[in-house]
Structure formats: C-alpha cells, structure tokens
C-alpha positions in Angstrom: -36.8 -26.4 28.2 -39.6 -23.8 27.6 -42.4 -26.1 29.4 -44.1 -29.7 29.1 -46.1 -28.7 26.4 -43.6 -27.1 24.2 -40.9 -28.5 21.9 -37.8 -27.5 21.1 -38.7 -27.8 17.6 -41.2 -25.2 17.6 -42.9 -24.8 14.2 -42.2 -22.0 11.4 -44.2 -21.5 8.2 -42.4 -21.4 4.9 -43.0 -18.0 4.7 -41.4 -17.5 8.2 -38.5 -19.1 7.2 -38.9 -17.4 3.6 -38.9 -13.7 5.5 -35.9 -14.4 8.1 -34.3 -15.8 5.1 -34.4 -12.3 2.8 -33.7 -10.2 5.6 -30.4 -11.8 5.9 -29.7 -11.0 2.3 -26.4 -9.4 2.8 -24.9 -12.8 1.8 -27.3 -13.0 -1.3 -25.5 -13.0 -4.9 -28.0 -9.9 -5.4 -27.0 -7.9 -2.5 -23.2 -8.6 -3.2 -23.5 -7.0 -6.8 -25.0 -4.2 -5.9 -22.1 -3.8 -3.1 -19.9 -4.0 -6.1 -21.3 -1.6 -8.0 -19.9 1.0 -6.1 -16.8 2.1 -8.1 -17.6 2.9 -11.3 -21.5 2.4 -11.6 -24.1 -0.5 -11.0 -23.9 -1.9 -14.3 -20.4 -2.8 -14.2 -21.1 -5.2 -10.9 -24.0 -7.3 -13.1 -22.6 -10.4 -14.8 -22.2 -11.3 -18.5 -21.4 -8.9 -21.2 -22.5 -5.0 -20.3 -23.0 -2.6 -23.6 -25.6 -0.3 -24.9 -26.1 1.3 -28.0 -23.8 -0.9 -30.1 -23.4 -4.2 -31.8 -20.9 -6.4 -33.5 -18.8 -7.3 -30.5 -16.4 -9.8 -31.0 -18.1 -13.2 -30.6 -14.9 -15.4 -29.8 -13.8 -13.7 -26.5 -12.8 -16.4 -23.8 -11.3 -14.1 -21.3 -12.4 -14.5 -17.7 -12.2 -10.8 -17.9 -12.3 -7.6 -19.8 -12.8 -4.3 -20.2 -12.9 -1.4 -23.1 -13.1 2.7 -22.2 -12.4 5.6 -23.3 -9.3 6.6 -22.1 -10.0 10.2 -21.8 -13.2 10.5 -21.0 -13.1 7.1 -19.0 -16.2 5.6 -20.2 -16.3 2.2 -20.3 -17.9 1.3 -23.6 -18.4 -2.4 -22.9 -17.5 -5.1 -20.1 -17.2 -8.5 -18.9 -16.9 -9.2 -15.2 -15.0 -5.6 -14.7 -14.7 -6.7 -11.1 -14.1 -9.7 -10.7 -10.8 -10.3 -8.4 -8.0 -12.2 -10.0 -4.6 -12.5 -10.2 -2.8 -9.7 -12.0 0.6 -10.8 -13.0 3.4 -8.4 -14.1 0.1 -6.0 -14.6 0.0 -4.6 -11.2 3.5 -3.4 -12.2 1.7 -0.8 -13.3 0.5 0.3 -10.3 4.3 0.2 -9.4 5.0 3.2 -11.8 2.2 4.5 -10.7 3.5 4.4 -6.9 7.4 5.0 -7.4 8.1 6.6 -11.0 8.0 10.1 -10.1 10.3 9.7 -6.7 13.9 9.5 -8.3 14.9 11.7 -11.2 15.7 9.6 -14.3 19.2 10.5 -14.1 19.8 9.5 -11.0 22.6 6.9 -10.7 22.4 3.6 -8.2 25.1 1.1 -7.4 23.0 -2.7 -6.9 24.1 -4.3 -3.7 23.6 -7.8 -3.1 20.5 -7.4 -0.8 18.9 -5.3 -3.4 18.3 -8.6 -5.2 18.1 -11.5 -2.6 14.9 -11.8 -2.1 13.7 -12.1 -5.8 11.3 -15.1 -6.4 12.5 -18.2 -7.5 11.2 -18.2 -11.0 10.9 -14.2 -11.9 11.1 -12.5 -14.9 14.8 -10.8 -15.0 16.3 -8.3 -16.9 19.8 -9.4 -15.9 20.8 -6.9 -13.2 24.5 -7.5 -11.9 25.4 -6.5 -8.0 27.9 -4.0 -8.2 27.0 -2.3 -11.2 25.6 1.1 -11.7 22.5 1.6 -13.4 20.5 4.9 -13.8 16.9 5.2 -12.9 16.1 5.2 -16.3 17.2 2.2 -17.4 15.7 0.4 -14.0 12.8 1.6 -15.7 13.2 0.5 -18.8 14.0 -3.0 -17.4 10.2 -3.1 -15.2 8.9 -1.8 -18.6 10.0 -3.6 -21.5 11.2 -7.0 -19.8 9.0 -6.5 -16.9 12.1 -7.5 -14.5 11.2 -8.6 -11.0 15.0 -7.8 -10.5 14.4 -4.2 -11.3 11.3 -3.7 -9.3 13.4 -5.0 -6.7 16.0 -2.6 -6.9 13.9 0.7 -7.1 11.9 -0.6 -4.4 14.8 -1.1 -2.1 15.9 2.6 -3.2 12.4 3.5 -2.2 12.6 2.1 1.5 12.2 -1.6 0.9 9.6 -4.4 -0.1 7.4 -3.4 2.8 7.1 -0.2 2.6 6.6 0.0 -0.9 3.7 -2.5 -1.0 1.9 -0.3 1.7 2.4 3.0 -0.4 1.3 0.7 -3.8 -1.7 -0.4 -1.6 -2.9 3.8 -0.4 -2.0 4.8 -4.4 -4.6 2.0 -4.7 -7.1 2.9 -2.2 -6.7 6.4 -3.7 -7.2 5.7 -7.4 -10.3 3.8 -5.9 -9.1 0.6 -7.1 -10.8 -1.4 -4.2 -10.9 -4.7 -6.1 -6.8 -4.6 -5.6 -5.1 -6.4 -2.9 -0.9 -5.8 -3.4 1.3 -8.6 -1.6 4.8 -7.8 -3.7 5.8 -4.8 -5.9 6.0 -7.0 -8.8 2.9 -9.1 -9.5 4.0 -12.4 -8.8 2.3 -14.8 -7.8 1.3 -14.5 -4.5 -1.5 -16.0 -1.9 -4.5 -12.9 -1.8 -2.5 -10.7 -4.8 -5.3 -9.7 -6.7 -7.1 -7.1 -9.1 -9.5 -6.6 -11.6 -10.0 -5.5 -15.2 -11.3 -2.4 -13.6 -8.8 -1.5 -11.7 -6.1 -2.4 -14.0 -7.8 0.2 -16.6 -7.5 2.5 -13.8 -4.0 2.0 -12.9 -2.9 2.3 -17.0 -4.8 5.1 -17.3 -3.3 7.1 -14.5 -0.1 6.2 -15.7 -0.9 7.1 -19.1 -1.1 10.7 -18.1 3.0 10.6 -17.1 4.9 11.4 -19.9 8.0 9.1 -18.3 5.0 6.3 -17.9 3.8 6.5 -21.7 7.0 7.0 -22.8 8.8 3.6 -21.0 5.5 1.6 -22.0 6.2 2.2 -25.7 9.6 1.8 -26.3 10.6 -0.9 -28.1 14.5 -1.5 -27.9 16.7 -0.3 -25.3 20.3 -1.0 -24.5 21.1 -2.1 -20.7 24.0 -2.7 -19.0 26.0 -5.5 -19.5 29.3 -4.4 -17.4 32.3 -2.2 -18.2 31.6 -0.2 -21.6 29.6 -3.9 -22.3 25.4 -3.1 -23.1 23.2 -5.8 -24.2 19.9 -4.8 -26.2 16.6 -5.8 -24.6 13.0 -5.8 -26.3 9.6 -4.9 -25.0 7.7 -8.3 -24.6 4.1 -6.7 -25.2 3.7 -8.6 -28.8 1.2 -6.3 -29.9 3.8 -2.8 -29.9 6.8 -5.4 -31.0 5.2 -7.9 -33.5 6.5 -10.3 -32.1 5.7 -14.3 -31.9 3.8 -14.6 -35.4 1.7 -11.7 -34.4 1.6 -7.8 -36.4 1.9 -4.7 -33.8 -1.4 -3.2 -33.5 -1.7 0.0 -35.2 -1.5 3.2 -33.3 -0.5 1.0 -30.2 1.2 3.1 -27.5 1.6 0.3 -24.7 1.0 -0.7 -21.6 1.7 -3.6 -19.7 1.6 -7.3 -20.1 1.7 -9.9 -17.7 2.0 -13.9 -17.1 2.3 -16.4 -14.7 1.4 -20.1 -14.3 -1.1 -19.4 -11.8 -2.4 -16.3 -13.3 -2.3 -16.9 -17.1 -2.3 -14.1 -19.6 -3.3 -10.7 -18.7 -2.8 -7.9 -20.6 -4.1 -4.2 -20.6 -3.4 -2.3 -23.7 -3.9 1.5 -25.3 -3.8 2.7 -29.3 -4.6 6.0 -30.8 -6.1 6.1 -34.0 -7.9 9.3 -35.4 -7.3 11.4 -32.1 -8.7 8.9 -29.7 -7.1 6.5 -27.5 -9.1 3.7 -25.9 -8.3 1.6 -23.0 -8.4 -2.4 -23.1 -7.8 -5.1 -20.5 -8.0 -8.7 -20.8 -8.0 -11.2 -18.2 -7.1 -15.2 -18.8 -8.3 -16.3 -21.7 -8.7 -19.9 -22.0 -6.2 -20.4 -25.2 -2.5 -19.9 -25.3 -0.1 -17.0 -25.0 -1.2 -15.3 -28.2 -4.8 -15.2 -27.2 -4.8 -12.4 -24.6 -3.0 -10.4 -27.8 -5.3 -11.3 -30.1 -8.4 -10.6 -28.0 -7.4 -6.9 -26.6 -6.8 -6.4 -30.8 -10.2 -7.3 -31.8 -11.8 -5.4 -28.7 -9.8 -2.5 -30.0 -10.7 -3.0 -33.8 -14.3 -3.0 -32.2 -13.7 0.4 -30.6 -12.7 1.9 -33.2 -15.4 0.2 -35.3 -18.8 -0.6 -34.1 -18.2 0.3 -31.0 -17.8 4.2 -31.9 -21.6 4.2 -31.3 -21.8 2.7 -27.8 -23.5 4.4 -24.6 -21.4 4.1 -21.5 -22.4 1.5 -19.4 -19.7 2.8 -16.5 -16.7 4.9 -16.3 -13.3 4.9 -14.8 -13.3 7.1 -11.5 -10.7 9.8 -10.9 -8.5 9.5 -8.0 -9.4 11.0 -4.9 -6.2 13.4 -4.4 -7.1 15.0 -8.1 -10.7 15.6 -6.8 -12.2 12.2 -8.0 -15.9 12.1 -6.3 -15.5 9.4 -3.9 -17.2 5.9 -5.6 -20.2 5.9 -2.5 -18.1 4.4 -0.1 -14.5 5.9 1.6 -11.5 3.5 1.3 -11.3 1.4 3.9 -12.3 -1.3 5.8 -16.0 -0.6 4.4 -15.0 -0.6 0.8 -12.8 -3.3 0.8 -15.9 -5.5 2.0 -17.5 -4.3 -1.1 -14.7 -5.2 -3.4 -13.6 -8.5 -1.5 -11.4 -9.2 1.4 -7.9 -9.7 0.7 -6.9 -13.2 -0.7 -10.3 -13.7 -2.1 -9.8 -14.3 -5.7 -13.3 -13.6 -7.6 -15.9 -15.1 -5.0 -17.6 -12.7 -1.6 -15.5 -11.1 1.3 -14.9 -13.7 3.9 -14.7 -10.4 6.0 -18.8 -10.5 4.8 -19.3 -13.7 4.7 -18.7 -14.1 8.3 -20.7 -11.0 9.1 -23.6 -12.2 7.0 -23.9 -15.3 8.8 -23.2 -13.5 12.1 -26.3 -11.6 10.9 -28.1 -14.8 9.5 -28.0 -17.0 12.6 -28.7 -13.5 15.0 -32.5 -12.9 12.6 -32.8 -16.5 12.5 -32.9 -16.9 16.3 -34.6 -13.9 16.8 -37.4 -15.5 14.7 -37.8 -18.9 16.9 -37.5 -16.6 20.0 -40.3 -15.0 18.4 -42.3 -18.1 17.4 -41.4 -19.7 20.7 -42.9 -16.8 22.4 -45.9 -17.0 20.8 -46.3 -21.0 21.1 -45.8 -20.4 25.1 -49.2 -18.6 24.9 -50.8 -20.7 22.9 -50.0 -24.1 24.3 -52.7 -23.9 26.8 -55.4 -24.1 23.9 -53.7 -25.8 20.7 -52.0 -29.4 20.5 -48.4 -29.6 19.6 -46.8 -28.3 16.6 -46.4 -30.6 13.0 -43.1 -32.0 12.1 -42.4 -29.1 9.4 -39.7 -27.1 11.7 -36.8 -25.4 11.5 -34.1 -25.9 14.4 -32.2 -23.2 16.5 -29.1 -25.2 17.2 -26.2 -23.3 19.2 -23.7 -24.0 16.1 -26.2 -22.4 13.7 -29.1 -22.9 12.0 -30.8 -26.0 10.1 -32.6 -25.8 7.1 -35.2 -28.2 6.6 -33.8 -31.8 5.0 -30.9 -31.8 7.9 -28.5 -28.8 5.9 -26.7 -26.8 8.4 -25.8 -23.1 7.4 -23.2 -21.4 9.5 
C-alpha cells in the first residue's frame, strides 16, 4: 500500500503512542472532572469527601451522595460526589414547585377530569384524588407536598398545559438555576429511563424554593385535611420522618422541610433544611446503602455536624444563583455545551455519551494523524534503514489497536 519496502504496520515508540494518547485526553477521568467542575467550583467535581477547615464528620455515611451548605450564603461546607447523576425520586418534585407554584393563585378552584389522571404510573405515590371533584390549588399542593402524590402533580400539570409542556418548562427552570447535572423525563420523579440529578442540583432546587413563602410553607406542614367527597375530608400526613417523627424516628429540631423521595430503582433520597440559632443549612442525601430510615438518619447527623463541628468549615464550593436573578453564569452557557459537562441525558453517574463519542471521534482522528505522520517519515527513510520491529501500533479503518490486540473505538 505505501511501497515494497513499507508495512502497514509502521512502527511507533511508546512515547509516540504515550503523546497521541494524552492529547486525546478529553475522554480521560481527569479531563472529565475538571469539565464538571464548572457549576459550583472545581473542588466539588473531585471524588471522595471535599471539606476544609473542619473535622468530626460523621464517619458512618453510606450515601452514594451528599451534600451540606449554607442555605443563605450557599456555601457548601462539605461534599461527597455533589455531581454525580442519579435518579432523583419524588425529589425533583421540587423542581416542580419550583416550575408551577407561582402560576395559579392558591385559591383557585379545579374540577379533575378523567384525563387529568390517566396517564399516572402504575405504581405512584397517590394522594387519592377523585375525577369529578373540586379541589383548590392549595390543597393540590399540599397533596405533591406532604404525600408527594404523582396524582396531584398530574393534575396541576394538566392545568398547566400538559405533561409535555411542563417537563420542557421544568427542564429551562433547570437550565436556568444552572442545574446541568438534571435531566427531567416526568413532572413527578418517577422512575424513568435518563431522569436524573444530583445532590447539587437538588440543593439548588430546595434552596430556590425555600425563598417562596407558599414553597416553605407546604414543605413544613405536617397535617392537612383533603378531600374526600361531599362535606367528606380525610387527614393526610407529611411522609418526611424527620418534620413528622415518624417510623421510630424523633423530628429533627428546627426542621423546616423539604422534600423526600423513593423508589425501587432509585432508593432513598432526601434533601432536608433546619434552623437553629438564626441559620439554616441545606442537606441532601443520595442512596444510602441501608434501609428507609438511613437517608433520615444520615441528613440528621450531617446537620448535627453543621451545627457542630462543622461551624468552623471553609467552603469548598457554593450553590450558584440562577441566571434570571443575575447568577454569574457557572463558565459555560446552558446548553448543548454544558450539558456535555454535566452528562448527556440518560447517563446515570458515568461520562456524556454525547462526549464519549466525540472523544473517540477525536482519539481515532490524532491517532491516525500520528501513523500518517510516522508513515511519512518511514517513506523517506526506507531507502536507507531495514524494516521496522514488531512493537507497532495499527491504524485499522474501525479504529485503533492498542498493543496486546485491544481495540478502542
């Protein structure tokens, strides 16, 4: 192909190889933190616990997940993973309120029609809404607050247009509270193939919320009387066990809410603010590897540490403002760019397939340009040097093999 002297298998050193290798390194673990250190500062992309200038954290946290701030200032105080994509659960409901809340006046009255509720998972959450009935806004609320009803969510989100369009509005509130980690499929937080979020942007959403007096205010109460039909109400309780007490466990002190969340797939996710002595800090946990009570029990002790220990602690990050309330934009502008850096939709915790394709795009383009290179320079050489050793490396035209036979595409 390139002459009777020359093989195909033209010869690169290792450090050849070595220097096509790292100027690929768009794929590299490296390069892909440092992308994700966009939103909310470099620290919070590194791996493994993140805190500075304080000690005593609690030792027995299992969550894949979690992250304490400030809520005013939004200074994160300490952090595991912050963005790494999972599932959210009945979390991103959050982000819900944050969408919808303020587009129907509390008072507001709504008779449920059948469609309203059709397309309702199989296996939701419910508060027990009836077709036919009339419900205010209020308590639709109350019911996507305290018994985190799919069949409420449903409901305002058909008042607000439909499923569609809500997720699409949910997904700009996102891109404008520069949660790029968050990928919204349904209003609700089921489960969902490419629904994600992270710790980070959940502490985002809650704390946006938390400014909303209607938000804090649904988030914290306990007991509220719904709708049962006729002059008929039945009373329904907030399932966040920490602001309840419930399930063997004591409501936190100075807990004012926010939003907790399960599903088989997902596990336990919680994200969680208290007061005590004029401050309120910000938790959210993600999975933890025990049972139910665990996510509870963990967002406590991060809190007790707050409080504690952690009064002393240097930010190692802080939670952006949104754009449209003259947040500094987080390095890159939402969109296609900035979702690369936080992960392409559907991929739960690992690299943007959008970048992973691109990378090896890139990859096989350096790598070929190398052996072009090499090839080049063997063509003048052949005249005056025997054929090259057996230590090569391969173009091939379906990508590039790494010595010992490995392909890389």
């Amino acid at each position: 192909m390139y002459g009777p002297r020359v093989r195909e298998c033209s010869r690169l050193s290792r450090r050849a190889v070595l220097g096509l290798t790292a100027a690929a390194l768009p794929l590299s673990t490296a390069t892909e933190a440092a992308a994700t250190t966009v939103v909310g500062g470099e620290q919070l992309a590194r791996t493994g616990v993140q805190v500075r200038g304080a000690s005593g954290l609690p030792a027995k946290i299992t969550a894949r997940s979690w992250l304490i701030a400030d809520c005013e200032s939004g200074e994160v105080l300490a952090a595991f993973n912050a963005h790494r994509r999972l599932p959210p659960a009945s979390t991103l409901k959050m982000l819900f309120a944050d969408t919808v809340l303020k587009k129907f006046d509390r008072t507001e009255r709504y008779t449920v029609k059948d469609s309203d509720v059709s397309d309702i998972p199989l296996g939701s959450s419910l508060v027990g809404i009836k077709p036919g009935l009339s419900y205010t806004v209020e308590q639709l609320w109350q019911g996507v607050f305290l018994r985190s009803g799919n069949d409420a969510v449903h409901v305002l989100s058909h008042m607000n247009g439909g499923i569609a369009k809500t997720v699409a509005e949910m997904q700009a509130k996102a891109q404008d509270l520069q949660a790029l980690d968050t990928h919204v499929v349904s209003p609700d937080g089921f489960d969902h193939p490419g629904q994600i979020s992270s710790a980070y942007d959940l502490s985002l959403f809650a704390r946006h919320g938390l400014k909303d007096a209607d938000f804090r205010g649904y988030c914290g109460t306990r007991t509220a009387d719904f709708p049962a039909g006729g002059k008929k109400t039945f009373q329904i309780q907030n399932t966040d066990r920490l602001l309840t007490g419930a399930w063997g466990l004591k409501s936190y002190d100075g807990l004012i809410g926010v939003k907790n969340g399960y599903t088989s797939n997902a596990g336990n996710t919680f994200t969680g603010a208290a007061t005590r002595g004029g401050r309120t800090l910000l938790v959210t946990v993600m999975h933890p590897a025990e049972g139910s009570n665990a996510v509870y029990e963990q967002t406590a002790a991060l809190l007790d540490w707050g409080f504690g220990d952690g009064r002393t602690a240097q930010a190692v990050g802080t939670l952006v403002d949104p754009l449209s309330e003259g947040g500094a934009s987080a390095g890159r502008a939402p969109g296609k760019e900035a979702q690369a850096a936080a992960g392409a939709p559907g991929s739960a915790g690992g690299s943007s397939t959008g970048r992973v394709v691109e990378g090896a795009g890139v990859t096989a383009l350096l790598l070929a340009a190398g052996v072009a290179m090499m090839v080049k320079r063997r063509r003048r050489a052949v005249a005056a040097t025997a054929p090259a050793d057996t230590e090569t490396v391969h173009a091939e035209a379906a990508g590039t093999r790494e010595p010992g036979g490995r392909h890389r595409r």
